[in-house]
N, CA, C and O atoms as CSV, one atom per row, in Angstrom:
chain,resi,resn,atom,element,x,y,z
A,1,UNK,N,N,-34.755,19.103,33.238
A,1,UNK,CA,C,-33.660,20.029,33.378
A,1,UNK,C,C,-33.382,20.777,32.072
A,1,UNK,O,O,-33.164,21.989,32.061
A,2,UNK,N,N,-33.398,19.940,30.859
A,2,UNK,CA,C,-32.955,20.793,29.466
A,2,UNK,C,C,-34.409,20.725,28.691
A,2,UNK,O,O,-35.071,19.691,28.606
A,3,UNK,N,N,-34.719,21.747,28.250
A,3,UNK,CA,C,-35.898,22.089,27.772
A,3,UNK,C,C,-35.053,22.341,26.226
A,3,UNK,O,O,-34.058,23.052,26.086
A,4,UNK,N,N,-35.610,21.711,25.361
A,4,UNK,CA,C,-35.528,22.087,23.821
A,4,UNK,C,C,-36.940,22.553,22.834
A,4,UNK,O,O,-38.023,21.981,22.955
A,5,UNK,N,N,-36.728,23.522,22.000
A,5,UNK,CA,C,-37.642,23.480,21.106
A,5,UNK,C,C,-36.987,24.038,19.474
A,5,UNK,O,O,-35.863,24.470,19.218
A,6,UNK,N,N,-37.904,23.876,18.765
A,6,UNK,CA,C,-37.431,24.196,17.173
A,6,UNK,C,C,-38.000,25.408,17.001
A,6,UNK,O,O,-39.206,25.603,17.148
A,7,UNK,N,N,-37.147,26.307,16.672
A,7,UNK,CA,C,-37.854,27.150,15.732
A,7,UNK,C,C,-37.390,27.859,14.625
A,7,UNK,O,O,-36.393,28.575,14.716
A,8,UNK,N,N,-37.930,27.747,13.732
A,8,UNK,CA,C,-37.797,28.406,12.059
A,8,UNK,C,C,-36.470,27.592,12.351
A,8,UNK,O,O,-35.570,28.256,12.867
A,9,UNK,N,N,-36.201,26.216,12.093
A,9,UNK,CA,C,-34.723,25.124,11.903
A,9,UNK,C,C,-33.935,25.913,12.928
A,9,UNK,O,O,-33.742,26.955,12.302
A,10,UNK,N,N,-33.277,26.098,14.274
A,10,UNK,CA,C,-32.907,26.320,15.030
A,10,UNK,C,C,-33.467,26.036,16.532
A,10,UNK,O,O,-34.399,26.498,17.191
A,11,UNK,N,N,-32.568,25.162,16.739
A,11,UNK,CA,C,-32.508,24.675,18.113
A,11,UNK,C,C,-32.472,25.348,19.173
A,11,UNK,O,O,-31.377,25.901,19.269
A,12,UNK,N,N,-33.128,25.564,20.001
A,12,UNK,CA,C,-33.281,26.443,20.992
A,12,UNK,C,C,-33.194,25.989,22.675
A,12,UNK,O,O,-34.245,25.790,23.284
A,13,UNK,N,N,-32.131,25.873,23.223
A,13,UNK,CA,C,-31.918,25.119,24.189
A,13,UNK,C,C,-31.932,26.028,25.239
A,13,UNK,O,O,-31.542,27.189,25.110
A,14,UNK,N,N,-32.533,25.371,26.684
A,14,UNK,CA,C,-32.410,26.176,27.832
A,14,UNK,C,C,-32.434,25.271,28.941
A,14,UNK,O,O,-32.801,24.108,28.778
A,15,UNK,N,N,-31.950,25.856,30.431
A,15,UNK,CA,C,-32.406,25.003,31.896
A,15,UNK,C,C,-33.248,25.469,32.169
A,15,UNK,O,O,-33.550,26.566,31.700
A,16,UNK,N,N,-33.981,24.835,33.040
A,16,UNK,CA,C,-35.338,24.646,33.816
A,16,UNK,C,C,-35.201,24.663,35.337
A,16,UNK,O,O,-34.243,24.196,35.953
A,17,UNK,N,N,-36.138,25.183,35.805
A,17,UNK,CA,C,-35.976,24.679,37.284
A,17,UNK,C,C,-34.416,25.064,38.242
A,17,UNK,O,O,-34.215,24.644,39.381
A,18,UNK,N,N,-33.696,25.717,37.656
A,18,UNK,CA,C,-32.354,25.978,38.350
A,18,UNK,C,C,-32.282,27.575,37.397
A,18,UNK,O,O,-32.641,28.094,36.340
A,19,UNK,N,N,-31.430,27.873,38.860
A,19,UNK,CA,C,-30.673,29.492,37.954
A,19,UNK,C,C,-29.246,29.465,38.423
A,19,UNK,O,O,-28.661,30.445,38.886
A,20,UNK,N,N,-28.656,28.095,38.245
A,20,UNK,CA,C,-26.985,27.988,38.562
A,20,UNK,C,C,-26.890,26.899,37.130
A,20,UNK,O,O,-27.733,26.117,36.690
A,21,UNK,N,N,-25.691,27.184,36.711
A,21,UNK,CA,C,-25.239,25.653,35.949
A,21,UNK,C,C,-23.774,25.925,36.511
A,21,UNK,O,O,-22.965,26.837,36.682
A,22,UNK,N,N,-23.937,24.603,36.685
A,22,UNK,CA,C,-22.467,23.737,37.156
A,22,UNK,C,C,-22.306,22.340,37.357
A,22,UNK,O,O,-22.927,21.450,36.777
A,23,UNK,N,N,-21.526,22.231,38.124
A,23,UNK,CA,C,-20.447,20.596,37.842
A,23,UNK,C,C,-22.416,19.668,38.073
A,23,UNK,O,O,-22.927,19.133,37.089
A,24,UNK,N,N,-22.913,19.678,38.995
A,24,UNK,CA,C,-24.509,18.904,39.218
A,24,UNK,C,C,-24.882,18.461,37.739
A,24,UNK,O,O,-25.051,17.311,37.334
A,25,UNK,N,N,-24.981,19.801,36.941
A,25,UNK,CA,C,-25.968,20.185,35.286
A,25,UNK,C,C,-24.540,19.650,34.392
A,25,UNK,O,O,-24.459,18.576,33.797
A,26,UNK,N,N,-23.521,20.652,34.475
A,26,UNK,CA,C,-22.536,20.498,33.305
A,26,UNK,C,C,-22.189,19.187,32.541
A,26,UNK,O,O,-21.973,19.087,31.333
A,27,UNK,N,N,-22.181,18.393,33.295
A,27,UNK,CA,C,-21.934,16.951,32.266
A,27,UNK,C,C,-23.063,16.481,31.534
A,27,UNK,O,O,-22.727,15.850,30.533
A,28,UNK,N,N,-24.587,16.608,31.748
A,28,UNK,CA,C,-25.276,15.882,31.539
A,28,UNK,C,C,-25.892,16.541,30.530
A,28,UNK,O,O,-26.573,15.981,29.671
A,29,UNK,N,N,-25.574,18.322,30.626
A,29,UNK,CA,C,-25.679,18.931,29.573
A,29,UNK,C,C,-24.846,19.009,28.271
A,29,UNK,O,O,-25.313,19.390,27.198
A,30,UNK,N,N,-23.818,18.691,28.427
A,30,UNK,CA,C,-22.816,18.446,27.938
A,30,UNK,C,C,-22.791,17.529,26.618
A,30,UNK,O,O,-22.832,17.691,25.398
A,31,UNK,N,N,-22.716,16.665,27.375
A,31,UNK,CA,C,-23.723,15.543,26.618
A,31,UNK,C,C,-24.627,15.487,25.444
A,31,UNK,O,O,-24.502,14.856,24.394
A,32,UNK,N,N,-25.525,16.248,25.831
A,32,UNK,CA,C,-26.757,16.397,25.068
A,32,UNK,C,C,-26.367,17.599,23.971
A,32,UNK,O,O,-26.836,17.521,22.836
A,33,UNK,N,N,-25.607,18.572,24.295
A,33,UNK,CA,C,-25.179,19.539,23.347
A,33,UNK,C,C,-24.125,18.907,22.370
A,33,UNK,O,O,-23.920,19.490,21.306
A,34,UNK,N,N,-23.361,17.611,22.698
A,34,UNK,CA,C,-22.727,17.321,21.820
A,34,UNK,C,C,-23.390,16.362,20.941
A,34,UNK,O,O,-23.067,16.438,19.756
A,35,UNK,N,N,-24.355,15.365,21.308
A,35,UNK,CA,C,-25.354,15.350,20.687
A,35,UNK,C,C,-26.101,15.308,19.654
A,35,UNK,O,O,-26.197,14.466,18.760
A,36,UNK,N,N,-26.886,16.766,19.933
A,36,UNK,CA,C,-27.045,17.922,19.009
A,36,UNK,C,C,-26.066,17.717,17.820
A,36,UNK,O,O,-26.473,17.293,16.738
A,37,UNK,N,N,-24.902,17.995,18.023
A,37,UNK,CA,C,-23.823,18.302,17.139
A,37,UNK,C,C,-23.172,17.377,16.365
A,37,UNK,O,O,-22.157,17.506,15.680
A,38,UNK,N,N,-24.077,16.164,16.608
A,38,UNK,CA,C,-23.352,14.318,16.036
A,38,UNK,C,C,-24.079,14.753,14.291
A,38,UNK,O,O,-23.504,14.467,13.241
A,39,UNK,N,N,-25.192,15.356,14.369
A,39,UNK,CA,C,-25.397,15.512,12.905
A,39,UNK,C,C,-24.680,17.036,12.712
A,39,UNK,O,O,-24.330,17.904,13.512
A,40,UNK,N,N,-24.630,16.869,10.722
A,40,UNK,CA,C,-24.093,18.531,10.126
A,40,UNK,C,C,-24.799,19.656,10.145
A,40,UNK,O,O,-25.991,19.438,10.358
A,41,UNK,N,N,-24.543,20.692,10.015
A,41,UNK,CA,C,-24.936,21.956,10.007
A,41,UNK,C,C,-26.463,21.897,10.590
A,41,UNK,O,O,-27.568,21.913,10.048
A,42,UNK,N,N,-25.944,21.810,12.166
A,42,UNK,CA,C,-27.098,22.441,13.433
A,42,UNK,C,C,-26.692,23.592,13.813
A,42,UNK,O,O,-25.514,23.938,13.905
A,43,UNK,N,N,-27.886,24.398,14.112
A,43,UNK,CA,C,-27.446,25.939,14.339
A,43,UNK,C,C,-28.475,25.937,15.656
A,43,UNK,O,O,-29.698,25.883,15.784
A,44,UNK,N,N,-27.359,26.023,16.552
A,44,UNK,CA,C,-28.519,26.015,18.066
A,44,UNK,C,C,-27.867,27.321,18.870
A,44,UNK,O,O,-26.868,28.028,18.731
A,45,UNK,N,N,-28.983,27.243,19.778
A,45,UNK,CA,C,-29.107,28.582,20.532
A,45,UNK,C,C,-29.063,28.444,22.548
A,45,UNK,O,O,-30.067,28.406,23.259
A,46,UNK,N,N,-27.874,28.405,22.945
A,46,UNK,CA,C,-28.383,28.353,24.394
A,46,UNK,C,C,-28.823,29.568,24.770
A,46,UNK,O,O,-28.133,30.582,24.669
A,47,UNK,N,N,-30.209,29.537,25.307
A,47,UNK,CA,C,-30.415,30.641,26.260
A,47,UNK,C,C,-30.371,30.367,27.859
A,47,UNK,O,O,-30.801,29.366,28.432
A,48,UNK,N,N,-29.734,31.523,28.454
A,48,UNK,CA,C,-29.635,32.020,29.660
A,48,UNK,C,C,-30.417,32.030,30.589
A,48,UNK,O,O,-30.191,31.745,31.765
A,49,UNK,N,N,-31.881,32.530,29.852
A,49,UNK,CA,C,-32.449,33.263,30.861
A,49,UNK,C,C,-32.722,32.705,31.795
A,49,UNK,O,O,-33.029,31.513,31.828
A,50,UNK,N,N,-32.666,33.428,32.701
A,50,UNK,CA,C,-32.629,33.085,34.385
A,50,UNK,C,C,-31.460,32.140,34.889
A,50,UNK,O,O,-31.641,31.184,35.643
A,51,UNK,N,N,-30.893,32.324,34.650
A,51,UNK,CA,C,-29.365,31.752,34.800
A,51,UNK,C,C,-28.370,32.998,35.557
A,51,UNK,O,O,-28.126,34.083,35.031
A,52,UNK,N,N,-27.889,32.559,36.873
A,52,UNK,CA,C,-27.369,33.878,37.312
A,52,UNK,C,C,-26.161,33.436,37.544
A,52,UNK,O,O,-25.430,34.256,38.101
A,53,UNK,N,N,-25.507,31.974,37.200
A,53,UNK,CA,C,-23.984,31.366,37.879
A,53,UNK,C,C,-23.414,30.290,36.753
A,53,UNK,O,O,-23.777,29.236,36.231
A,54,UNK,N,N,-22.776,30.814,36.725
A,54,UNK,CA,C,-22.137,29.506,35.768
A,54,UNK,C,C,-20.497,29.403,36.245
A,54,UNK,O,O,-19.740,30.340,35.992
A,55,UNK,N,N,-20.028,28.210,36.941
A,55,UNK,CA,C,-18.680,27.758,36.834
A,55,UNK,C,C,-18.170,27.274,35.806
A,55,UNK,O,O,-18.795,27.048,34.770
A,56,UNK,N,N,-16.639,27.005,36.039
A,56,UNK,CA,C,-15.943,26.543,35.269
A,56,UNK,C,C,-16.603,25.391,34.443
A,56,UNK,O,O,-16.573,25.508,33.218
A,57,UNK,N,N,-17.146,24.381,34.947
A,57,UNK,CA,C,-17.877,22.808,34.094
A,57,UNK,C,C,-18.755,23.584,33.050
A,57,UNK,O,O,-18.641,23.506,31.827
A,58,UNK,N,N,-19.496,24.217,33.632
A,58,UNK,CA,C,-20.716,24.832,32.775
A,58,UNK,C,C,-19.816,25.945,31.310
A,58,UNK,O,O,-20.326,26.067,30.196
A,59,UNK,N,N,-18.916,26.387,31.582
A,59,UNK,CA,C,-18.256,27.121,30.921
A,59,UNK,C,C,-17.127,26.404,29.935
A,59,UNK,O,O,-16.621,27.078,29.038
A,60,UNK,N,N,-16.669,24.724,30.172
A,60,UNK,CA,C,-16.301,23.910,29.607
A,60,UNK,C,C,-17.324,23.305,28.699
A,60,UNK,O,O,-17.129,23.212,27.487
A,61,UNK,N,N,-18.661,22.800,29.422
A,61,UNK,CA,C,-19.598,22.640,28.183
A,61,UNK,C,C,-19.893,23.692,27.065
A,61,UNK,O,O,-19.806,23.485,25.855
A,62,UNK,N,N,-20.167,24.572,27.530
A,62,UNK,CA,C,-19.959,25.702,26.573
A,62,UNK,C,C,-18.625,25.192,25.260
A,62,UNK,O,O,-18.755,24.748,24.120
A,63,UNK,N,N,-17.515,25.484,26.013
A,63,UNK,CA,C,-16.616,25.241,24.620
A,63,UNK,C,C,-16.791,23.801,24.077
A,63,UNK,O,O,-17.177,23.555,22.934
A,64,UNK,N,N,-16.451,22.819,25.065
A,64,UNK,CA,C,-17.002,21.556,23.825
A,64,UNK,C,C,-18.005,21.816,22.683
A,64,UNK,O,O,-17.786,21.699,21.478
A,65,UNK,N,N,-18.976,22.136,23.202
A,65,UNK,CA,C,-20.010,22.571,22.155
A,65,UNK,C,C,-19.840,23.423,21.180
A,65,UNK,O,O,-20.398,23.250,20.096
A,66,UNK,N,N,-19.010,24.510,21.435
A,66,UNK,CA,C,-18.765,25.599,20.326
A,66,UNK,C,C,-17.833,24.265,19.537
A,66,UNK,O,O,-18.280,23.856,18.465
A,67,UNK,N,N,-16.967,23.831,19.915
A,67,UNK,CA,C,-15.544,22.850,19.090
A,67,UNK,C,C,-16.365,22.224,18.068
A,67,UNK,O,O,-16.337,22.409,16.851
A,68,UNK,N,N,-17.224,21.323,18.874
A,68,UNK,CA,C,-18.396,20.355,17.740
A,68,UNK,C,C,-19.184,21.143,17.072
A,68,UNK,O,O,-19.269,20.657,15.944
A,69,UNK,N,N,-19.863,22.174,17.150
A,69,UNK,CA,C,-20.732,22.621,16.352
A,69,UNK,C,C,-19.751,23.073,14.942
A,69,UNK,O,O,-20.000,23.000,13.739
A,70,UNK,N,N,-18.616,23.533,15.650
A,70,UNK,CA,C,-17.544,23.728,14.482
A,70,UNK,C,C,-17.121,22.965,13.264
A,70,UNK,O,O,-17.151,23.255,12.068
A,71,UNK,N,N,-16.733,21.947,13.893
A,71,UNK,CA,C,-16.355,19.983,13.347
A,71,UNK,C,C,-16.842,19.899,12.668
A,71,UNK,O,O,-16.272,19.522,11.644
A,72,UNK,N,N,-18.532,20.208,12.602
A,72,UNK,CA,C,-19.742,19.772,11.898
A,72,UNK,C,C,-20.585,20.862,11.364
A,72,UNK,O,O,-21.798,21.073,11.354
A,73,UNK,N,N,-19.673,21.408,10.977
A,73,UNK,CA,C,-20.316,22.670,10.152
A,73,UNK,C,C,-21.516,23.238,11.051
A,73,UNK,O,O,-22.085,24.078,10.353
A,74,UNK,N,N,-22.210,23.132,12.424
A,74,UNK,CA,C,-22.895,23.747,13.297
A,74,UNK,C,C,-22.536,25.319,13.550
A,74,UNK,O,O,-21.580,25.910,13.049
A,75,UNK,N,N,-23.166,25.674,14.124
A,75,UNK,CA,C,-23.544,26.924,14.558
A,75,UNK,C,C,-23.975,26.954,16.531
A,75,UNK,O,O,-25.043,26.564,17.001
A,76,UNK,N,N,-23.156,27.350,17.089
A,76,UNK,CA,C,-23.533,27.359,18.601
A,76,UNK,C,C,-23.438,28.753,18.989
A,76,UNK,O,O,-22.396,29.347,18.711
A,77,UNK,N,N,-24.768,29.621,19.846
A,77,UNK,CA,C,-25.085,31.056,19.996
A,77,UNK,C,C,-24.987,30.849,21.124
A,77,UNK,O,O,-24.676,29.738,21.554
A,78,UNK,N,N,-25.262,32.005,21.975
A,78,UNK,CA,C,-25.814,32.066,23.384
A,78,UNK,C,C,-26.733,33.276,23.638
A,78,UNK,O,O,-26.454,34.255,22.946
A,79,UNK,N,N,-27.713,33.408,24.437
A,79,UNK,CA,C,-28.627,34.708,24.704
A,79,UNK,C,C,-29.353,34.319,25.390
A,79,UNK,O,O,-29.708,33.145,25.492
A,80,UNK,N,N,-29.840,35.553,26.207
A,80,UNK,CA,C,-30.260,36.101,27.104
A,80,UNK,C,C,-28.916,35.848,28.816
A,80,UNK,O,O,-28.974,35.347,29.939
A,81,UNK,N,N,-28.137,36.409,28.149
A,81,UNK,CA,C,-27.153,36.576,29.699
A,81,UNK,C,C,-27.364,37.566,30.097
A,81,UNK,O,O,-27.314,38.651,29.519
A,82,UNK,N,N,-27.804,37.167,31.825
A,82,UNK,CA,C,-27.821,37.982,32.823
A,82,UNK,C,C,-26.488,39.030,33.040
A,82,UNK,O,O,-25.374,38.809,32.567
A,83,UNK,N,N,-26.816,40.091,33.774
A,83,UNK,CA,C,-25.392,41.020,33.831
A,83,UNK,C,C,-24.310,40.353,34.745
A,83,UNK,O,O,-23.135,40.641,34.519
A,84,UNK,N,N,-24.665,39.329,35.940
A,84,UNK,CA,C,-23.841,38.617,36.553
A,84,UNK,C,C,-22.920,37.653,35.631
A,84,UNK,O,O,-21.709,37.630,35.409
A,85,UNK,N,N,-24.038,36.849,35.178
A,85,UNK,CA,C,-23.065,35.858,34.296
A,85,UNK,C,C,-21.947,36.429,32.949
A,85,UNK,O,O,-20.968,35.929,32.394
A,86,UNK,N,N,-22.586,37.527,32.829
A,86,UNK,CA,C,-21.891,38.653,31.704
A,86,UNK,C,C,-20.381,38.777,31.790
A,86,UNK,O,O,-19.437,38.603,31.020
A,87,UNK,N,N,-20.553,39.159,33.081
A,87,UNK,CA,C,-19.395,39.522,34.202
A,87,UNK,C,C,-18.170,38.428,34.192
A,87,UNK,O,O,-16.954,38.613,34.186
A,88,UNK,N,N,-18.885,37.308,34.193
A,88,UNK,CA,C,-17.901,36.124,34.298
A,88,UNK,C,C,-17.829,35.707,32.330
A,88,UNK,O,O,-17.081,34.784,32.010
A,89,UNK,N,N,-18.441,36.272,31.466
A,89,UNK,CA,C,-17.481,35.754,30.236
A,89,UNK,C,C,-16.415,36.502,30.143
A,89,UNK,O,O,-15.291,36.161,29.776
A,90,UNK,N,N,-16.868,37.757,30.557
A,90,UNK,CA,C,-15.873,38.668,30.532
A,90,UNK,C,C,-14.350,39.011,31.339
A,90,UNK,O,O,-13.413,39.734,31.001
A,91,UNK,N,N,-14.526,38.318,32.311
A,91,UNK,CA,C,-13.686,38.347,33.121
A,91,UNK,C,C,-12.831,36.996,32.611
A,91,UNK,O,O,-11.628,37.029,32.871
A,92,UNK,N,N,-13.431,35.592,31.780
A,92,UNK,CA,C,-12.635,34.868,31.064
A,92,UNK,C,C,-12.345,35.030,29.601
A,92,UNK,O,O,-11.956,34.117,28.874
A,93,UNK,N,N,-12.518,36.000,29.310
A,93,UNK,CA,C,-12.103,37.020,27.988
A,93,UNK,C,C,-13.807,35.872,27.045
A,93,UNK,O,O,-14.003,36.200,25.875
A,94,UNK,N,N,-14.423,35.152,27.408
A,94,UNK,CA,C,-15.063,34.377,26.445
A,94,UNK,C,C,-16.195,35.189,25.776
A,94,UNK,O,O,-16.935,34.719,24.913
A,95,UNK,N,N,-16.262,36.477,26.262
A,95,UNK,CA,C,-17.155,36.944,25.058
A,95,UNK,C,C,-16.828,37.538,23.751
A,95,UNK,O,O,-17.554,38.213,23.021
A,96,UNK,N,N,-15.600,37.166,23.582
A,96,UNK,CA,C,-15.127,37.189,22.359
A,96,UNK,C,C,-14.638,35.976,21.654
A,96,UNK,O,O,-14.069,35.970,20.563
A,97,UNK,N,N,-14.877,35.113,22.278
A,97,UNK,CA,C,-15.088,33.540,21.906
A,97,UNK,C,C,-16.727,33.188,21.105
A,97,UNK,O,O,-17.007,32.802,19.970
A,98,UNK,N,N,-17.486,33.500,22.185
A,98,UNK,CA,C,-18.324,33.217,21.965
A,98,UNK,C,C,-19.272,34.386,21.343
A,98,UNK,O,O,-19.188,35.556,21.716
A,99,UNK,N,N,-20.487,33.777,20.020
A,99,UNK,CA,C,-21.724,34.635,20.116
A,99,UNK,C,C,-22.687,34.945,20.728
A,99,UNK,O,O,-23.663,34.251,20.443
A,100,UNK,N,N,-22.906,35.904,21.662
A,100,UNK,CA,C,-23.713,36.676,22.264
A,100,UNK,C,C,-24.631,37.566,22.276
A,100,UNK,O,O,-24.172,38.708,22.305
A,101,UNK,N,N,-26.004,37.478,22.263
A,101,UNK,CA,C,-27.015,37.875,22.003
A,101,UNK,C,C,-27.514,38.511,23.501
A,101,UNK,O,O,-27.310,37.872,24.534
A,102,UNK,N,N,-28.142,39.745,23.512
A,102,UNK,CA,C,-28.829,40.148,24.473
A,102,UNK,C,C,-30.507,39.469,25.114
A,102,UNK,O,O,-30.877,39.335,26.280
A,103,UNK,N,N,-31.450,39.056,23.432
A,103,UNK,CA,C,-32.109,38.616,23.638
A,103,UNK,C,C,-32.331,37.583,22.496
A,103,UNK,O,O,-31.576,37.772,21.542
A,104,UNK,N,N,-33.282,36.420,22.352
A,104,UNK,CA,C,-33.311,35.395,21.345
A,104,UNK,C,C,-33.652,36.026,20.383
A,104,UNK,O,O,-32.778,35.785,19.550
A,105,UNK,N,N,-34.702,37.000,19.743
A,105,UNK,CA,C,-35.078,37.178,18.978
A,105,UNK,C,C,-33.966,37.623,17.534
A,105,UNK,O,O,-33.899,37.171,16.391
A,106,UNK,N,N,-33.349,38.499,18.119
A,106,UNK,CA,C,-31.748,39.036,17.167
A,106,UNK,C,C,-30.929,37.613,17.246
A,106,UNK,O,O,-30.228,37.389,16.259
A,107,UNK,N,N,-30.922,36.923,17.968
A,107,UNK,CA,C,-30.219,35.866,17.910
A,107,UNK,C,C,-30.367,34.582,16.785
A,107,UNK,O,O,-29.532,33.960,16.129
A,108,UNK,N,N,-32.003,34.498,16.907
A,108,UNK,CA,C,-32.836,33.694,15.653
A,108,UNK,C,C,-32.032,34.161,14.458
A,108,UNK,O,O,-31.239,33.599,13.703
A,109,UNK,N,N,-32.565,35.511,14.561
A,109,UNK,CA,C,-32.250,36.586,12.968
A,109,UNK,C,C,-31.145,36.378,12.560
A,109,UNK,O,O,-31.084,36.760,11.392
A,110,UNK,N,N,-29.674,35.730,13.103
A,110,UNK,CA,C,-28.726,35.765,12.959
A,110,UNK,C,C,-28.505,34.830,12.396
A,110,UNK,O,O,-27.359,34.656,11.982
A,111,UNK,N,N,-29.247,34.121,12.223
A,111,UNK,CA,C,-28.761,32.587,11.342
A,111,UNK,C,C,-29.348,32.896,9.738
A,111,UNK,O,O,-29.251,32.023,8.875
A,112,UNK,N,N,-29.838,33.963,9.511
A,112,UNK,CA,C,-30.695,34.106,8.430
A,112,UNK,C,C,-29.508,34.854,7.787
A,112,UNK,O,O,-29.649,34.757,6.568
A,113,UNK,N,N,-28.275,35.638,8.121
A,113,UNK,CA,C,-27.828,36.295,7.076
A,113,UNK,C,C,-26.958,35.770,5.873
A,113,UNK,O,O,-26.627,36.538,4.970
C-alpha cells in the first residue's frame, strides 16, 4: 500500500494500488508518517499521483504529520494533486496550510534552498 523511496536525503512517499485514501488507508498511513517523523530533521514528500479522493481521515493524517514533522524540526510537502483532490484542499482552506507542489521535481528542489 505505501511505497517509499530516498532521494538526494528526502523521503518520498506514495499509495499504490488505490486512487482513494481514506478511513480503510488513513490510520495505517498515519502511522507510518509519524514514524518517519520519530527521528529530527526528515524532509518528506507525499505524492498524490493518482489519487483522486481523499476524506476527512486521510486529510487528518495529513495534519498529524505536518504537527510532527514540525516537533522535529521535519519538513512535510505534498505533490502531484490531482484537480479533484485540489478542489477539496481548497474548499478546506488547507492549501494554505499545507506545501503544494504541482509536480515532485520542484518539490525535491525545494528542500535545497
Amino acid at each position: 500500500m505505501i511505497e517509499t523511496k530516498n532521494i538526494d536525503d528526502v523521503l518520498v512517499v506514495n499509495l499504490n494500488d488505490t486512487n482513494r485514501f481514506n478511513s480503510p488507508s488513513a490510520e495505517i498511513v498515519k502511522e507510518s508518517l509519524l514514524e518517519y517523523f520519530t527521528k529530527p530533521n526528515v524532509n518528506l514528500v507525499f505524492s498524490l499521483k493518482g489519487i483522486t479522493f481523499i476524506d476527512s481521515s486521510g486529510f487528518g493524517a495529513f495534519l498529524s504529520a505536518l504537527k510532527a514533522a514540525s516537533n522535529n524540526y521535519g519538513q512535510f510537502k505534498i505533490c502531484n494533486v490531482s484537480p479533484e483532490v485540489m478542489e477539496l484542499f481548497k474548499l478546506l482552506q488547507l492549501h494554505h496550510v499545507f506545501e503544494i507542489y504541482d509536480e515532485l521535481e520542484p518539490c525535491l528542489k525545494s528542500f535545497k534552498r
